[in-house]
Steps between C-alpha positions, in 0.01 A plus 500: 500500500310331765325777727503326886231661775589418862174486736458604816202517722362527830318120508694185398539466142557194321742494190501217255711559121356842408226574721443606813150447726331572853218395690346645772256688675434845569332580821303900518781758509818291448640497166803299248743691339694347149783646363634374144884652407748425375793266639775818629158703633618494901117664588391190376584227731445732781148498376455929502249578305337756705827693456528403097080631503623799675773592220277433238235718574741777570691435170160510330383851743860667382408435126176610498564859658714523241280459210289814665 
């Protein structure tokens, strides 16, 4: 079984057989975001990784208080 990442980002990426690039430039204070899931992931072509960073590190702050 074949395991297929769609890509998603916030500059243009270019996608050629199984990889996926960017260039560009980062002026001070402006940032890229890249998100890598898989092909039914809906968050993923909306490009929300602030929200998927978000869940994460309250996932990760649940499990932890429980471990105390």
């Amino acid at each position: 079984m074949r395991c297929v990442l769609r890509p998603a980002a916030t500059v243009p990426l270019t996608c050629e057989a199984d990889a996926a690039s960017a260039r560009f430039e980062l002026q001070s204070g402006e940032h890229a975001e890249f998100e890598f899931g898989n092909q039914e992931d809906a968050r993923i072509g909306a490009v929300a990784t602030e929200t998927c960073f978000e869940e994460t590190i309250n996932y990760w702050r649940r499990w932890s208080k429980k471990s105390n």
